[in-house]
C-alpha positions as a Markdown table, in Angstrom:
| # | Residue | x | y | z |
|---|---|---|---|---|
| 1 | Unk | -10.0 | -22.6 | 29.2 |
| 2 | Unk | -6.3 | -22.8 | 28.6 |
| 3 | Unk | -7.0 | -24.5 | 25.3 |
| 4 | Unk | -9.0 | -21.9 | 24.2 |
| 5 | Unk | -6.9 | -19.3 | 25.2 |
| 6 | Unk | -3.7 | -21.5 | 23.2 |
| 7 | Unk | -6.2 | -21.6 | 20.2 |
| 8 | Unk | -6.8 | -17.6 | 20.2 |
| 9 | Unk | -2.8 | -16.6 | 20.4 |
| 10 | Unk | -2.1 | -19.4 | 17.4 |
| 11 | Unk | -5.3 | -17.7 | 15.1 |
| 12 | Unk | -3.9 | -14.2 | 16.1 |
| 13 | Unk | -0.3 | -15.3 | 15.6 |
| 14 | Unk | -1.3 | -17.0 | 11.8 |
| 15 | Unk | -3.4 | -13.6 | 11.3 |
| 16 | Unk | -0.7 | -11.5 | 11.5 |
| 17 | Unk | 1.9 | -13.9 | 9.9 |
| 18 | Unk | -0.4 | -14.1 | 6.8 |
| 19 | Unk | -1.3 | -10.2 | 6.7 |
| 20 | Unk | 2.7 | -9.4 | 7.0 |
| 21 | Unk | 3.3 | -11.7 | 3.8 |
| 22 | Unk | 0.4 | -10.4 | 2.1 |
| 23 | Unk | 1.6 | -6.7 | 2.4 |
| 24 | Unk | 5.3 | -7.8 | 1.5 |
| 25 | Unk | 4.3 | -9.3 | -1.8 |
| 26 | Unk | 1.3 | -6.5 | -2.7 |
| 27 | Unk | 4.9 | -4.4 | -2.2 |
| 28 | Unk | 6.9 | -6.2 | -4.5 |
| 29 | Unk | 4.1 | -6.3 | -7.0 |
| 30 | Unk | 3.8 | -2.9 | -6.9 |
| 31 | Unk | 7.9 | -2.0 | -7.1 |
| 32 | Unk | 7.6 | -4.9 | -10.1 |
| 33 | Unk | 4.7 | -2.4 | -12.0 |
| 34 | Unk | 7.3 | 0.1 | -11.0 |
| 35 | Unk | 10.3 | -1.2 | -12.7 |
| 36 | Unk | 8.6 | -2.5 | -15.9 |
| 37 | Unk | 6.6 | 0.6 | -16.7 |
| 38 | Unk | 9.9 | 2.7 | -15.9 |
| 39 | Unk | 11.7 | 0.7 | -18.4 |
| 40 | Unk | 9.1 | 0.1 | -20.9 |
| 41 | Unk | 7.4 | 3.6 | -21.0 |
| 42 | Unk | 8.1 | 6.4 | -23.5 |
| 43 | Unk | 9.2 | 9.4 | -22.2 |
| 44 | Unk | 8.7 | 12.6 | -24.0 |
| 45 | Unk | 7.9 | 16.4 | -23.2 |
| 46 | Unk | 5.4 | 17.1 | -20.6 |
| 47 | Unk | 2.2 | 17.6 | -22.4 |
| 48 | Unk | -1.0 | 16.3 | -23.1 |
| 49 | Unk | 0.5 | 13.2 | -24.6 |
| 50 | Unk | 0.4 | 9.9 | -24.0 |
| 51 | Unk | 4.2 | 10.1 | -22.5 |
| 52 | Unk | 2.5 | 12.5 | -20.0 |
| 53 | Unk | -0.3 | 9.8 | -18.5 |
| 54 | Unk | 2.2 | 7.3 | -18.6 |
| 55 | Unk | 4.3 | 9.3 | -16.2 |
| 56 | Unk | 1.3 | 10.1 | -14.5 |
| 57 | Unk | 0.3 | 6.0 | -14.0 |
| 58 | Unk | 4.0 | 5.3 | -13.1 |
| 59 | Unk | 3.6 | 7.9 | -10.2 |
| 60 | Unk | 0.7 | 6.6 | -9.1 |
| 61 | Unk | 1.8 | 3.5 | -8.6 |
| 62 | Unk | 5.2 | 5.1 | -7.0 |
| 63 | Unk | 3.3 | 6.5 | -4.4 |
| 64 | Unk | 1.3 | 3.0 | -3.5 |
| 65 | Unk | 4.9 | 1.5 | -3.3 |
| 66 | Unk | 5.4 | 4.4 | -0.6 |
| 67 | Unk | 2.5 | 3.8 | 1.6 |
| 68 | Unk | 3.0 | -0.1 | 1.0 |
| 69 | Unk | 6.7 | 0.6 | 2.8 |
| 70 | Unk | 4.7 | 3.3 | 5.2 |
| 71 | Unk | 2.0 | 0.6 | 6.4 |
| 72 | Unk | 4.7 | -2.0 | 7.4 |
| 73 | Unk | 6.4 | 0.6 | 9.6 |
| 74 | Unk | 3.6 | 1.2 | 11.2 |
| 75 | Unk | 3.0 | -2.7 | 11.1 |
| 76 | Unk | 6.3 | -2.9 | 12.9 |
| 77 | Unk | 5.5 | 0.3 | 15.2 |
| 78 | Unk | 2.3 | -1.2 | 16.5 |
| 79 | Unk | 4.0 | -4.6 | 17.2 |
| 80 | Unk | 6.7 | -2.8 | 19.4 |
| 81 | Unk | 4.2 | -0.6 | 21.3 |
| 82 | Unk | 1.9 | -3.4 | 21.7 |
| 83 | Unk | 4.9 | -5.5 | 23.3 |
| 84 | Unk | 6.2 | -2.7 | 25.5 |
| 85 | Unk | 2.8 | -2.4 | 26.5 |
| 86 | Unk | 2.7 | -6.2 | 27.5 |
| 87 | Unk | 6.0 | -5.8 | 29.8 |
| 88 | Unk | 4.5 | -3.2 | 31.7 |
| 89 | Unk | 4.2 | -4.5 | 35.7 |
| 90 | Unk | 1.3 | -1.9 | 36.1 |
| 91 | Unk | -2.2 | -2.2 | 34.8 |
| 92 | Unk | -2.2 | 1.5 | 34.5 |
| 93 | Unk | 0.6 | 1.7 | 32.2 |
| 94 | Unk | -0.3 | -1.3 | 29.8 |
| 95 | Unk | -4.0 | 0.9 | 29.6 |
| 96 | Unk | -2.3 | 3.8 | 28.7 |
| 97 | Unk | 0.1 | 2.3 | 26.4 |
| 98 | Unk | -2.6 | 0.5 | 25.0 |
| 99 | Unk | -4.4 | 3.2 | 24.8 |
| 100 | Unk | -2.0 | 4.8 | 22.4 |
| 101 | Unk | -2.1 | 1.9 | 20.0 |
| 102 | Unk | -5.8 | 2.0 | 19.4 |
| 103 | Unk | -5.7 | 5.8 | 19.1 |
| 104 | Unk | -3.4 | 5.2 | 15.9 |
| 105 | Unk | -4.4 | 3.5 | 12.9 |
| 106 | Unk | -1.4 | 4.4 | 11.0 |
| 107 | Unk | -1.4 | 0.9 | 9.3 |
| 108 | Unk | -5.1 | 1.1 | 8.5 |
| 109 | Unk | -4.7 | 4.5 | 6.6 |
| 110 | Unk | -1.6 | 3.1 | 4.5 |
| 111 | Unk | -3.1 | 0.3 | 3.8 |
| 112 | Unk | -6.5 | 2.2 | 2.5 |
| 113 | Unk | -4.2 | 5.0 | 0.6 |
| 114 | Unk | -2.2 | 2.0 | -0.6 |
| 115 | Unk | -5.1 | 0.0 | -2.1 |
| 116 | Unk | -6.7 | 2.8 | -3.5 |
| 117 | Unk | -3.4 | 4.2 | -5.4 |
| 118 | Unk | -3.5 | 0.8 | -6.7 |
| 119 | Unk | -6.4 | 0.7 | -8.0 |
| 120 | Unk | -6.1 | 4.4 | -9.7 |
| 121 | Unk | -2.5 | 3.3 | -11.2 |
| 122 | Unk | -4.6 | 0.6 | -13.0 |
| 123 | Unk | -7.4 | 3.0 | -14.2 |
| 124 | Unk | -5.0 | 5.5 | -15.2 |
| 125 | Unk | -2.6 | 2.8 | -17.1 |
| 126 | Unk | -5.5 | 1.8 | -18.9 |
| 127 | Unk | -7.4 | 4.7 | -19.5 |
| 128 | Unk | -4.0 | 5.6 | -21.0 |
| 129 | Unk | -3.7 | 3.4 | -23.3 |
| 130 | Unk | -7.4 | 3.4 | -24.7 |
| 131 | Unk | -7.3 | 6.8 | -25.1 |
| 132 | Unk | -3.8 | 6.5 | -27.2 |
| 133 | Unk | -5.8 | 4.2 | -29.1 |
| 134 | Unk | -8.4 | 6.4 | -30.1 |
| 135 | Unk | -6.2 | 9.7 | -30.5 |
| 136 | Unk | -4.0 | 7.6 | -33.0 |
| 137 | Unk | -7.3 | 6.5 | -35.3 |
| 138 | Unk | -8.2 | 10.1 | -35.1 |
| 139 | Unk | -11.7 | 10.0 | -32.9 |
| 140 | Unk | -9.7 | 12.5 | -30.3 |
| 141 | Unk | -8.1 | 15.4 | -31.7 |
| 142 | Unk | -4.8 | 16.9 | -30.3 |
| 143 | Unk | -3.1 | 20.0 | -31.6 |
């Protein structure tokens, strides 16, 4: 039993080791996007322009950097709570404590608003650019 219970704390411990890298790099992605588009974008009067989507796409992607740093706080947060919740001497504290770290999926909420500002960066970005495309041939008229 002792082996099994050695085996569960090294899965857990690699778990959380490889989710922690994971969100540190899907951040550094995202502040990379960040830093290129902010660099290589045009910038013009807000309008309904292709200056004015691009801003919109760097936003986007702004804001997923945002939750990205929001979900490892709460990453962090949760850690803490979970290990003031292990040094408790009484059951009944280390259930309420507990408790309180299952009644708050901070991380799980950043990391869904973080994925899924991601993913609408990228459809903006390149709904962007195809429809600069077609407004420069002429298929989408602009005044």
């Amino acid at each position: 039993m002792a082996g099994l219970q050695d085996d569960v704390k090294h899965l857990t411990t690699t778990y959380n080791e490889a989710v922690s890298k994971l969100d540190y790099f899907i951040l550094g992605v995202t502040l990379a996007i960040c830093a290129y588009l902010a660099q290589t974008n045009p910038y013009a009067k807000l309008g309904a322009n292709k200056e004015t989507f691009l801003l919109a796409s760097l936003l986007v992607f702004a804001s997923s950097a945002v939750c990205g740093f929001k979900r490892i706080e709460a990453m962090n947060k949760a850690i803490r709570m979970n290990a003031v919740a292990l040094e408790q001497p009484e059951p009944q504290a280390r259930a309420y404590f507990l408790d309180r770290l299952n009644k708050e999926p901070a991380a799980q909420r950043w990391y869904a608003a973080r994925n899924y500002l991601l993913g609408a960066g990228l459809f903006c970005y390149l709904a962007t650019k195809v429809w600069a495309a077609y407004q420069n041939t002429g298929w989408i008229l602009v005044h």
